[in-house]
C-alpha positions in Angstrom: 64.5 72.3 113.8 66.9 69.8 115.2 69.3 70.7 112.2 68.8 74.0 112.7 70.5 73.9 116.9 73.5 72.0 114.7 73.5 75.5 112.9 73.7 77.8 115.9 76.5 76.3 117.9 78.6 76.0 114.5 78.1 80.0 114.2 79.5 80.2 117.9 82.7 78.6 116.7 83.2 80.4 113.6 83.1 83.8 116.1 85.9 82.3 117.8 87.6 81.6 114.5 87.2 85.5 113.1 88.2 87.2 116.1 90.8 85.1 116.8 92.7 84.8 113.4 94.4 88.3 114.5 96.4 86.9 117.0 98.3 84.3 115.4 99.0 86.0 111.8 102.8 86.3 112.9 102.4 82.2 113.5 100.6 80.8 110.7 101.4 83.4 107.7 102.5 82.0 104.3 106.4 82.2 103.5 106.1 81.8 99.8 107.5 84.8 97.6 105.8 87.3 97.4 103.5 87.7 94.1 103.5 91.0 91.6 100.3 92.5 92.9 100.9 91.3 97.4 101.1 94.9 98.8 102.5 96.2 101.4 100.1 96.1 104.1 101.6 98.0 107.0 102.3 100.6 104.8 98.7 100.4 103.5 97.2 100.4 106.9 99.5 103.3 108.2 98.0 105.6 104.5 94.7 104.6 105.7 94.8 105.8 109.4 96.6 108.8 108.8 93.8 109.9 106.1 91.2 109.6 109.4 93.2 112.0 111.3 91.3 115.2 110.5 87.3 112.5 110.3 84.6 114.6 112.0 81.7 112.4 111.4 80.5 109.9 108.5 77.7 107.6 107.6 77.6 103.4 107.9 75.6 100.8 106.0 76.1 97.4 107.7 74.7 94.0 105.8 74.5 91.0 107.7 73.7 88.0 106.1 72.9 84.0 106.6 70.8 82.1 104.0 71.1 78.4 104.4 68.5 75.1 103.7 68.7 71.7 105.7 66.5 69.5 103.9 62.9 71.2 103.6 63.3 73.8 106.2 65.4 77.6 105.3 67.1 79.4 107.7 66.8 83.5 106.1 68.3 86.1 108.4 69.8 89.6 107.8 70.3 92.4 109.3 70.7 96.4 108.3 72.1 99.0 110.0 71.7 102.2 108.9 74.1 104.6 111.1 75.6 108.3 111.4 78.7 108.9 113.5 79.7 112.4 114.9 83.2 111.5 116.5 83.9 115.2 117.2 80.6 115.4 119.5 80.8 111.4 120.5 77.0 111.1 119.1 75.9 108.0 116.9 72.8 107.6 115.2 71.2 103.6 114.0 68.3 102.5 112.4 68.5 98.8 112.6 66.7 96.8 111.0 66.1 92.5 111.3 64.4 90.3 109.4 64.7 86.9 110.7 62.7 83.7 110.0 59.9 85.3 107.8 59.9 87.7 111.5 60.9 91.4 111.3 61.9 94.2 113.7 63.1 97.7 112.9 63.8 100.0 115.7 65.8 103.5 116.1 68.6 104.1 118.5 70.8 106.9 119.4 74.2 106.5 122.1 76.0 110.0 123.2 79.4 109.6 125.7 79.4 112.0 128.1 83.2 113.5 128.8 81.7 115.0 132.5 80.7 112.1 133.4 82.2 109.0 131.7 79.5 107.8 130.5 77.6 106.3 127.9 74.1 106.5 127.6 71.9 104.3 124.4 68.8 105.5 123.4 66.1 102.7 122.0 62.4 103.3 120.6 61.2 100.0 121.6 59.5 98.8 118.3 56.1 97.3 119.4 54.7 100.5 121.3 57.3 103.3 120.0 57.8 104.4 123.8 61.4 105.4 124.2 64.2 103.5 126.8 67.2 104.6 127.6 70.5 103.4 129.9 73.9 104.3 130.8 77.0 102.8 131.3 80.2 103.7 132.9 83.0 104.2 130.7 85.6 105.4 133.8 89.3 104.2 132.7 88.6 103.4 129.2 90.3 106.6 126.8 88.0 107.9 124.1 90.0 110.3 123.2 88.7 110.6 119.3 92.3 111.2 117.6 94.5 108.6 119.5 92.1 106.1 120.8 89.7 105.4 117.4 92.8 105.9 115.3 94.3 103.0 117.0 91.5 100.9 117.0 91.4 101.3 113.1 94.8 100.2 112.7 94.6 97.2 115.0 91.4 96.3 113.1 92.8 96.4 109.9 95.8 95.1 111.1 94.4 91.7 112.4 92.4 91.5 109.3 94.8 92.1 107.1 98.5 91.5 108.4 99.3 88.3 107.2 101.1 89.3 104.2 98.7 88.0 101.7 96.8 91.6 101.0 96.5 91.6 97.4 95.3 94.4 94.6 93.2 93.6 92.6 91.1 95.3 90.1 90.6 99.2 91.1 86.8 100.5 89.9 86.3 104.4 89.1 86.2 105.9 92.5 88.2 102.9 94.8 91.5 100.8 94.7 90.0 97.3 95.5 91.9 94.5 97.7 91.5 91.2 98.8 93.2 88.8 101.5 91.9 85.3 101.6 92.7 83.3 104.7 92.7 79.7 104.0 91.1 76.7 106.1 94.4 74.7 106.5 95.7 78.6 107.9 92.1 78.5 110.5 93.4 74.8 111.7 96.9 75.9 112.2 95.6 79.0 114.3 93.1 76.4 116.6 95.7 73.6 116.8 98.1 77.0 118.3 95.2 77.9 120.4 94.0 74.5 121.8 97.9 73.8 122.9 97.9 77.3 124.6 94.9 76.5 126.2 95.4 73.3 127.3 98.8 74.2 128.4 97.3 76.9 130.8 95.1 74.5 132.2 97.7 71.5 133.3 95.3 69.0 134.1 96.4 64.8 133.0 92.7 64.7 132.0 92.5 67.6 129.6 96.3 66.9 128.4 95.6 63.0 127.8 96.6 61.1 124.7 92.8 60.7 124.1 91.7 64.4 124.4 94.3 65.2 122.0 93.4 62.9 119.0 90.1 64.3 119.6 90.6 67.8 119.5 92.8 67.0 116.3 90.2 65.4 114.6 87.8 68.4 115.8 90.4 70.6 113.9 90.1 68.8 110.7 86.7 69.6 110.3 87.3 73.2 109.6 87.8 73.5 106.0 87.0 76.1 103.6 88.3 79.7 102.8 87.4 83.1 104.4 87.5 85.9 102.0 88.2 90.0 103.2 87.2 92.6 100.5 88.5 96.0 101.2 88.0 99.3 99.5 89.5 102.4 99.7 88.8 105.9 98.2 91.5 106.9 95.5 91.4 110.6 96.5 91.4 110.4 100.1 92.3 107.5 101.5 89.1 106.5 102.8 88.0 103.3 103.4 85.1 102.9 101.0 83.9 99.6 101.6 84.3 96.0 103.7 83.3 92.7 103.8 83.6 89.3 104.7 82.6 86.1 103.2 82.8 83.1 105.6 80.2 81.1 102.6 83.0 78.3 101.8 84.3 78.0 104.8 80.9 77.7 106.2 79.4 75.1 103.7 82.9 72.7 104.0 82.8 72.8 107.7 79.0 72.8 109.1 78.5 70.3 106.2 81.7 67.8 107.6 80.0 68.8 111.4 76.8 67.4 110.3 78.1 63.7 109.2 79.1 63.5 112.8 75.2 62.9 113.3 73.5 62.6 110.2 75.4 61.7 107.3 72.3 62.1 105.1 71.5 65.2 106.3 73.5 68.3 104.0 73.0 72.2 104.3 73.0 74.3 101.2 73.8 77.5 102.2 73.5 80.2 99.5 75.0 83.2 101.5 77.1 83.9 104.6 78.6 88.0 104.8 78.8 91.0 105.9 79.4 94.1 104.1 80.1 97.5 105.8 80.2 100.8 103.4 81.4 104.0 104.6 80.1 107.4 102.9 80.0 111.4 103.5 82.8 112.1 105.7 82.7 115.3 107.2 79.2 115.8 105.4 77.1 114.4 108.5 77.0 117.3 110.3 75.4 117.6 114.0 73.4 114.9 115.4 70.4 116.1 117.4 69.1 113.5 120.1 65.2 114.0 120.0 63.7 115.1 123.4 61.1 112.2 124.0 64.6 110.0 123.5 66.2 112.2 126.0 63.4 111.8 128.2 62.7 107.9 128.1 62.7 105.4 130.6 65.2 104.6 132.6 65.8 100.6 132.3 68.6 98.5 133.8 69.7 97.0 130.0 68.5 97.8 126.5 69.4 94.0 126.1 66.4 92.9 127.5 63.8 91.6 125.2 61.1 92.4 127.5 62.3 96.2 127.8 63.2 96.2 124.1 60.5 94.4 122.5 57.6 93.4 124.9 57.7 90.2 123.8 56.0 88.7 127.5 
């Protein structure tokens, strides 16, 4: 299990890797000519959030997946979620469902914003007695405005996925034209050698700023190898993104692998799958979402969050 910690706090970086990436496209983005099939990607993304102007409500399929071995022991986690989104009414739907470690959990949730109130309140069935909890949360100074607010997140999501002018087509299947963008591990050390030297910038210290420190952080750097690949689908008719995913596998393998001969260079991981895949279906087929009244009337706890509210797992 010793391996297995290595594992954990190698994912915690690789969350700061995706979610920073977006930032420093402008920085780190490839200057070559442009091939025959790059596209246009602002113009892309603009298509694409106009076509979710007139969205009422949809369905989502999220797959969430991590398969890796270290010697004799295998790591097997993934995660469904099954969900139904009613934007006009600010209602969701999820079943979610984990299997983890030859452990599984499935549980049913619900979450409703309240435009009286500013709130919005989650709905859980916990999944070991069925019981029903429930909590709220402010949402005062935040706009959720459905027409301006989501269609700006959209862009800025695909926009930090895909805006560093490497988008390319690729082959179209019957219903979707299909694209990929692969974001290379020399581009991931050029966007944490920019982020370290902001960093340590901000902080001004001799100690963090010293010679030393920044050999070390440099050789840090080098251990991240590997690609990251985004898959992206979209509807030929309407416009609609159809399907997404993301495949950190190579970049994983390269650079837990090269982490792991920092401690134990006999010790290698094999890891056989690292995604997520997100498909989109039945716009404006979803309908109304009803909130079942033993949800409506569940217990009042302080956070869903909390495994002993969540799963009675004392």
């Amino acid at each position: 299990m010793k391996k297995i910690k290595y594992l954990l706090a190698t994912l915690l970086m690789f969350t700061l890797v995706l979610t920073g990436c977006g930032d420093k496209k402008e920085e780190i983005k490839n200057n070559e000519k442009a091939n025959s099939n790059e596209v246009a990607t602002e113009e892309l993304v603009d298509k694409i959030v106009d076509s979710y102007t007139n969205v009422e409500n949809y369905k989502v399929n999220v797959d969430l997946g991590f398969k890796a071995t270290v010697e004799d022991e295998t790591l097997d986690i993934s995660v469904v979620i099954d969900g139904t989104v009613d934007q006009k009414n600010k209602v969701g739907k999820v079943t979610l469902s984990v299997n983890a470690m030859e452990e599984k959990i499935a549980t049913e949730m619900y979450l409703a914003y309240n435009d009286t109130t500013k709130e919005i309140t989650i709905y859980v069935k916990n999944p070991e007695t069925n019981e029903w909890i429930k909590t709220s949360q402010s949402m005062e100074g935040m706009d959720m405005t459905v027409s301006e607010d989501y269609n700006k997140q959209l862009k800025d999501m695909l926009n930090t996925i895909f805006g560093n002018d490497k988008l390319k087509q690729i082959e179209a299947d019957e219903n979707n034209y299909n694209y990929e963008a692969v974001i290379t591990g020399e581009e991931i050390q050029t966007y944490l050698k920019l982020f370290l030297n902001e960093l340590l910038g901000s902080l001004k210290t001799e100690e963090t700023n010293s010679e030393n420190n920044t050999n070390a952080y440099e050789q840090l750097i080098k251990l991240f190898q590997g690609d990251i690949t985004f898959n992206l689908s979209v509807n030929k008719e309407n416009s609609y993104i159809s399907k997404l995913k993301v495949d950190i596998k190579d970049f994983a393998n390269k650079t837990i692998n090269n982490i792991l001969k920092l401690s134990d260079s006999e010790t290698t991981m094999d890891i056989a799958r690292a995604d997520a895949k997100i498909e989109f279906t039945d716009f404006n087929k979803v309908g109304t979402i009803v909130i079942p009244t033993e949800a409506l009337n569940g217990t009042e706890v302080s956070s869903v969050l909390n495994t002993e509210n969540l799963l009675n797992l004392n």
